[in-house]
C-alpha positions in Angstrom: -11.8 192.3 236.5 -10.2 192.6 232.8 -7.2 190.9 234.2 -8.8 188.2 235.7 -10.3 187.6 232.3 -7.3 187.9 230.6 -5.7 184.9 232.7 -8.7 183.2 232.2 -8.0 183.9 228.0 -4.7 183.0 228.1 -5.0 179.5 230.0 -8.1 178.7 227.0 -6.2 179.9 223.9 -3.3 177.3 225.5 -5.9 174.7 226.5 -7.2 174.9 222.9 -3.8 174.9 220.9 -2.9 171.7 222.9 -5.9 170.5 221.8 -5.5 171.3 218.1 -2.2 169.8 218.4 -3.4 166.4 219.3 -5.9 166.1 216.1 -2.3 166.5 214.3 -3.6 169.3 212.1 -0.7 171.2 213.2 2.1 172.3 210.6 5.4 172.7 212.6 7.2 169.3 211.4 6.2 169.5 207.9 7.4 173.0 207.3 10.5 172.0 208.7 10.6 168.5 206.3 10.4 165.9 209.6 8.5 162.6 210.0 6.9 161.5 212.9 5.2 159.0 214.7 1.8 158.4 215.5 0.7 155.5 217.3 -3.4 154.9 217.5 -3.8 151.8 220.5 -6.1 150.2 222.6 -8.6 147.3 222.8 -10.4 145.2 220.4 -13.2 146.5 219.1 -12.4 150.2 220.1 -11.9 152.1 216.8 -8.2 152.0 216.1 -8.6 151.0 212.5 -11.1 153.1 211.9 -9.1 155.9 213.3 -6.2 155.0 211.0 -8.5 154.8 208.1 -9.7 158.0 209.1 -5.9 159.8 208.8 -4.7 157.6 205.8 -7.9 159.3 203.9 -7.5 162.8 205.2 -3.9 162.6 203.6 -5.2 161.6 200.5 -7.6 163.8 200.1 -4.7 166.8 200.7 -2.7 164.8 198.0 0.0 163.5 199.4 1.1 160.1 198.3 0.3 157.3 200.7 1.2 153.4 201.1 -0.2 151.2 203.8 0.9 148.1 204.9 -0.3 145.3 207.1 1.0 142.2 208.6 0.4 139.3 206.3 -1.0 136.7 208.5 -4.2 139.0 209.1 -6.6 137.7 206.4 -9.7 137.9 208.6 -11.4 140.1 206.2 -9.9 140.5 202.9 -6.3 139.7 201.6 -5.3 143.4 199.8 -7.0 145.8 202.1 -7.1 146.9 205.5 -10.6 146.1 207.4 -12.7 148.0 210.2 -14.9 145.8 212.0 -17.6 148.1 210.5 -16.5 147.2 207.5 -14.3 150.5 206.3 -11.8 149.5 204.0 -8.6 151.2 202.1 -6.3 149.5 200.1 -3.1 147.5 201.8 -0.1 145.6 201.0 0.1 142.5 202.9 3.8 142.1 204.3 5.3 139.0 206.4 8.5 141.0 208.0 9.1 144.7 209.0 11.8 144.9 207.0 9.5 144.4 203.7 7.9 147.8 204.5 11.2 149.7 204.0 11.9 147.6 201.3 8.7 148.8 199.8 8.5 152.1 200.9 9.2 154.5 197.5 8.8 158.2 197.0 5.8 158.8 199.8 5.0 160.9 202.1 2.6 158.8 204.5 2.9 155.3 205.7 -0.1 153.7 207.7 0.8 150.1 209.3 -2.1 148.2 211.0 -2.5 145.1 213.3 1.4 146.0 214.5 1.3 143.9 217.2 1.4 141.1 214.9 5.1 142.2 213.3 8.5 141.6 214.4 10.7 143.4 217.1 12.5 145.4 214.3 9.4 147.5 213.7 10.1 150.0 216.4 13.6 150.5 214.6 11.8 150.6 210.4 9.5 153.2 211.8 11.8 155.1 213.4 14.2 154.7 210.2 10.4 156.3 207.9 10.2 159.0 210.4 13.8 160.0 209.9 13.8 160.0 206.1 11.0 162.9 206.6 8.0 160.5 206.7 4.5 160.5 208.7 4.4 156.7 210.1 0.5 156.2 211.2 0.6 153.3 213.4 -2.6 151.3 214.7 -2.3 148.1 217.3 -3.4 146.5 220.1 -1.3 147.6 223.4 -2.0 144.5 225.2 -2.5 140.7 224.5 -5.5 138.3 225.7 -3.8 138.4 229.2 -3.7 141.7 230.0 0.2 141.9 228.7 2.2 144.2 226.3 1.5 143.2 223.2 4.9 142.6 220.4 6.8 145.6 219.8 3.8 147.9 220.9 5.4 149.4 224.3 8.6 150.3 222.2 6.8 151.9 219.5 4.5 154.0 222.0 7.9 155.0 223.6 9.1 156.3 220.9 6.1 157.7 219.1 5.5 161.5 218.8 2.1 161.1 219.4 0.1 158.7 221.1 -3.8 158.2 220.8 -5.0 155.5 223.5 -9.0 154.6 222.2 -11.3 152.6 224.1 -14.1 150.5 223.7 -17.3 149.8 226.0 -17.3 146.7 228.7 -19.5 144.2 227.4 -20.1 143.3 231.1 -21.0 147.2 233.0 -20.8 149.6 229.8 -17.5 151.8 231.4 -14.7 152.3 229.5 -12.8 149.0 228.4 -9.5 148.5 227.3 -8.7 145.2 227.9 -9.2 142.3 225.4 -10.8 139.1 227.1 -10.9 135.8 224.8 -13.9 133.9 224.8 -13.0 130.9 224.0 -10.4 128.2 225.7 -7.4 128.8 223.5 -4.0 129.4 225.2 -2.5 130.9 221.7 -0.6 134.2 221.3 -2.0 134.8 218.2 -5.4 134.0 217.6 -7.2 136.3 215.0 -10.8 136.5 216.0 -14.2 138.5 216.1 -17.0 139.4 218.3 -17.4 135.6 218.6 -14.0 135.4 220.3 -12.9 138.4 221.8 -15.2 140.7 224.4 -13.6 144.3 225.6 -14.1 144.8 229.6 -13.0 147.3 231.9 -10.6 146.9 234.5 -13.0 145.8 237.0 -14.6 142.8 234.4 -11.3 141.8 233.4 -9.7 140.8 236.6 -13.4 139.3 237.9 -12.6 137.0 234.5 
């Protein structure tokens, strides 16, 4: 019987420190001075930004020294600062090229990028660069467009990432899981910044009934 429940202890403790290792509390790389990347993606309306606000402040609050940027064409909410659609808000710097964040990237320990679907290819490659120059690179974006496809240098990033978080939203249409962005509106547009008013998430099922 007490080794029965010692197989049973030693599959939980496991089960639990993979666990603890994806809330990225964990202090391997940093003891050993490595970046990483962490890429937070999924559907409209399902958190991401909120969850990278949520990290960006943690970091803060342990004191390390933080920059965010985001991609400059995104003004839906304000100009300087990164936006939750439930209106949580830290402090950005609006860039119109990937290669600006290097350039603007100082003596930090934390970068947080949001809407990165909306930069260049060469993202993949600056992040990567952050992470190897001993920097945490916090990425949030959507994975896939209005048409159910890859979305900009997202695939790449989330192939190279450390860690991956995939968040989803509810489908307006059932109430399952969504992760798929469905436009409301006519527009045929890559890039079409929008709100509840344009965009809807759906499921699967929702989404190809569309």
């Amino acid at each position: 019987m007490n080794g029965i429940f010692c197989i049973f202890a030693k599959v939980a403790i496991k089960h639990l420190n993979l666990k603890l290792i994806m809330f990225l509390e964990n202090k391997a790389n940093r003891e050993k001075n490595r970046g990483w990347v962490e890429v937070i993606t999924g559907s409209m309306f399902s958190g991401k930004t909120e969850e990278l606000i949520r990290r960006l402040r943690r970091a803060k609050i342990a004191g390390q020294r933080v920059e965010i940027f985001k991609p400059l064409v995104d003004t839906r909410y304000s100009l300087s600062e990164v936006v939750s659609h439930n209106a949580n808000a830290i402090l950005s710097t609006p860039v119109d090229s990937s290669g600006n964040i290097m350039l603007l990237c100082g003596d930090i320990d934390v970068v947080g990028i949001d809407e990165a679907q909306f930069f260049d290819v060469n993202l993949p490659v600056v992040c990567n660069s952050l992470a190897n120059m001993g920097i945490r690179v916090i990425v949030a974006g959507l994975d896939m467009d209005f048409q159910g496809k890859p979305f900009g240098p997202m695939p790449q990033l989330m192939a190279t990432a450390e860690y991956v978080t995939k968040v989803h939203a509810i489908c307006m249409k059932c109430g399952n899981l969504a992760h798929y962005s469905h436009r409301l509106n006519a527009s045929e547009k890559l890039l079409l910044l929008g709100e509840t008013s344009d965009y809807e998430p759906l499921c699967r099922t929702c989404f190809q009934e569309n």
